[in-house]
Structure formats: C-alpha cells, structure tokens
C-alpha positions in Angstrom: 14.0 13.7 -36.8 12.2 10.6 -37.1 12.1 8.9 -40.8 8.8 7.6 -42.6 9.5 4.7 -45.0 6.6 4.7 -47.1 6.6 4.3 -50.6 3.0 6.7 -51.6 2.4 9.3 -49.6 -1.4 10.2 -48.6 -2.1 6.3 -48.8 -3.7 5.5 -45.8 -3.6 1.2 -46.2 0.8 2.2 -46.3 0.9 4.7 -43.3 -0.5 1.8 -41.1 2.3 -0.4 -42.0 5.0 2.9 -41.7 8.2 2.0 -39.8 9.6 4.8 -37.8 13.4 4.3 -37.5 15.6 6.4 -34.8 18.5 8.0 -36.7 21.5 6.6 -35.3 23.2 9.5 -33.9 20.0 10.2 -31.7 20.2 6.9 -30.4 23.9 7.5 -29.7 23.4 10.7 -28.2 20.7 9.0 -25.8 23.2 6.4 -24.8 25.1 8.4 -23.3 22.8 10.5 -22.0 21.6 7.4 -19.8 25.7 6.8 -19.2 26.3 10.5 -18.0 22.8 9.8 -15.7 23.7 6.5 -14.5 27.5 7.6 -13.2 25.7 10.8 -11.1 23.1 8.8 -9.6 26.7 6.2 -8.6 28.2 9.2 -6.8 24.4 10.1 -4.9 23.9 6.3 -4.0 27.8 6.5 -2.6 27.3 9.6 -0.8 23.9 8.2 0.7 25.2 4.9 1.5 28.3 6.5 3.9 25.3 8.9 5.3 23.1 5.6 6.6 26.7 4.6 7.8 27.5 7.6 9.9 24.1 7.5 12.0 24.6 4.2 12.9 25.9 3.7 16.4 24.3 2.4 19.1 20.8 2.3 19.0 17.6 0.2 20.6 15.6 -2.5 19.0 13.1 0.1 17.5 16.4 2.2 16.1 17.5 -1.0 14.6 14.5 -1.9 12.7 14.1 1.7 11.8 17.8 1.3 10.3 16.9 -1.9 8.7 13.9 -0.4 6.7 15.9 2.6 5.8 18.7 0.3 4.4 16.3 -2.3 2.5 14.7 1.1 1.1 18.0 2.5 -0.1 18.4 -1.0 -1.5 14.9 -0.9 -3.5 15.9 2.3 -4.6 19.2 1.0 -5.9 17.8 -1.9 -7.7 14.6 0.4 -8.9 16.6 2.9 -10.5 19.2 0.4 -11.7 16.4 -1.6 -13.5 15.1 1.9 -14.8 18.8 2.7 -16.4 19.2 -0.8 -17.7 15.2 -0.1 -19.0 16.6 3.2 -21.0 19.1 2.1 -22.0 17.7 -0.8 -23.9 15.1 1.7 -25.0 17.5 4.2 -26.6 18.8 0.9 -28.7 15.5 0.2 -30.2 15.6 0.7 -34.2 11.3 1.3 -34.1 8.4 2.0 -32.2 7.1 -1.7 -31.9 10.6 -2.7 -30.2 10.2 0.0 -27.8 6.7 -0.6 -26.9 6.9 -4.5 -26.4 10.4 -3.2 -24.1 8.2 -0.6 -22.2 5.7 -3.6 -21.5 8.3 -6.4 -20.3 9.9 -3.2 -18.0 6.4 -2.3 -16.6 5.5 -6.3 -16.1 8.9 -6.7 -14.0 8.9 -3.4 -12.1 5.4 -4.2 -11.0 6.4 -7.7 -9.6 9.5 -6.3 -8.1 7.3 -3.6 -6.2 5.0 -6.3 -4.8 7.6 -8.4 -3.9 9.5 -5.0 -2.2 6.2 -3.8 -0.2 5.8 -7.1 1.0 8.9 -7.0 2.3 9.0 -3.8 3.5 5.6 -4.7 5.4 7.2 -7.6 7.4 10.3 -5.3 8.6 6.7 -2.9 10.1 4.8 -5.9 11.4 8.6 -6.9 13.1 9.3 -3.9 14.7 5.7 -3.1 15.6 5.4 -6.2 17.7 8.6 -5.4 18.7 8.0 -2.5 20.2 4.8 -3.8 21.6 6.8 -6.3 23.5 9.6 -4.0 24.7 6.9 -1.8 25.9 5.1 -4.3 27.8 7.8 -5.2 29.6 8.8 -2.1 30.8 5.3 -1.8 31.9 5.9 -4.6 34.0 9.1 -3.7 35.5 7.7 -0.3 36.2 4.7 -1.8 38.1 6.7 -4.5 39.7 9.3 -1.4 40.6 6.6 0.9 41.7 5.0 -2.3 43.8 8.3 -2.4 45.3 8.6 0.9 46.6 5.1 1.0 47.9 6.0 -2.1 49.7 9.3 -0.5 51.2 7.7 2.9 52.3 4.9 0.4 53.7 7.2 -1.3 55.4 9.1 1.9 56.8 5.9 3.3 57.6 5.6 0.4 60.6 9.1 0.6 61.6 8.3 4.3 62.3 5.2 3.5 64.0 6.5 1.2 66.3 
C-alpha cells in the first residue's frame, strides 16, 4: 500500500533518505473512519451525560462531591478522547512518516500535561470531600455524645424524682 520513492534499488545511502507517502484514498478512507468514530462516541457521551443527570437528586455533602468527581471525570473523558480524535485525525492527513511522528510527539507532549493538570485536579475534589466528610463526621460525633449526655442526664434526673 505504501510507495517507496527511490531512484536505485538495493542502495542502502538512498533507502535512508526514502519518503513513504500514504496513497490518498487510504488517507480518505481513514478520515472518515475517525468521522464515523467520532459521531458514535457523540451519541455514548449524550447517553452518559442524561445518565449522571438522572441520579442526581438530593443527596449529602459526600453524594455531592462524589457527583462532582464523576462529572469532572466525564469531562476529562470528553476532552481526552476529543483531543485523541482531533490527534487522528491530523494523523490520517499526514503525506509521510516524519509528519506523523513529529504529530505523535506534540499529541503525547500535550496529553501528558493535560493528565497532570486533570489528576491534580481530580486530587483536590478527594482531599475536599475527604475533609469533608471528616468534618461532617465529627460533628455528628458530637451531637451524638452531647445527645447521649443528654439522656443520661434526663434518666439521672428521673432516677431522683423516683427516689424521692
């Protein structure tokens, strides 16, 4: 499928200069390969968007960072698979080899800062709902001891009424 331009064959100084050009109707064919890709992943990020929606309702603090998380993840997704379509399809446009290796290098150079920058991220929404939680369950702690002191105190108090 691929064509050699080379101008002796069995000359080894000319196959290391060799350009290796995608035939035109692969490249076509590719496109809209990526095109036919891109639209089904549209309908599964639709259908998963309206299935985040339905499950929200009301929820607690911890439900609501869990929701949070699950909606910048779905986000991530989004943008990590758009980037990856956008990356293919520049790929399948390349006329040689050296244009798609320096695009495979500039994709994995973004992708890689746009992870960091998502995990990051993603870790702040944990630390959030961790202390979160940590706070919500310290003060139901407290109003279970001060509830519990309460009673005590009301059965004490009972107690002597009784007595007397």
């Amino acid at each position: 499928m691929l064509q050699c331009n080379m101008k002796q064959e069995g000359d080894v100084a000319e196959a290391q200069g060799m350009k290796y050009e995608v035939p035109v109707e692969m490249r076509d064919f590719a496109e809209k390969s990526v095109d036919q890709a891109r639209k089904a992943f549209d309908g599964f990020l639709g259908a998963a968007h309206k299935a985040v929606d339905t499950f929200e309702g009301s929820r607690t603090s911890m439900q609501t960072s869990a929701s949070d998380a699950t909606r910048k993840t779905l986000s991530y997704a989004e943008q990590n698979i758009s980037a990856a379509f956008d990356h293919a399809q520049r790929l399948v446009r390349a006329t040689d080899i050296q244009e798609a290796m320096k695009l495979q290098a500039e994709f994995a150079r973004t992708q890689f800062a746009a992870m960091q920058v998502q995990m990051k991220e993603l870790g702040e929404i944990a630390q959030t709902a961790a202390r979160s939680a940590t706070a919500q369950a310290q003060a139901a702690a407290t109003d279970a001891a001060a509830a519990t002191r309460s009673a005590a105190d009301k059965a004490t108090t009972a107690f002597r009424q009784n007595q007397e």
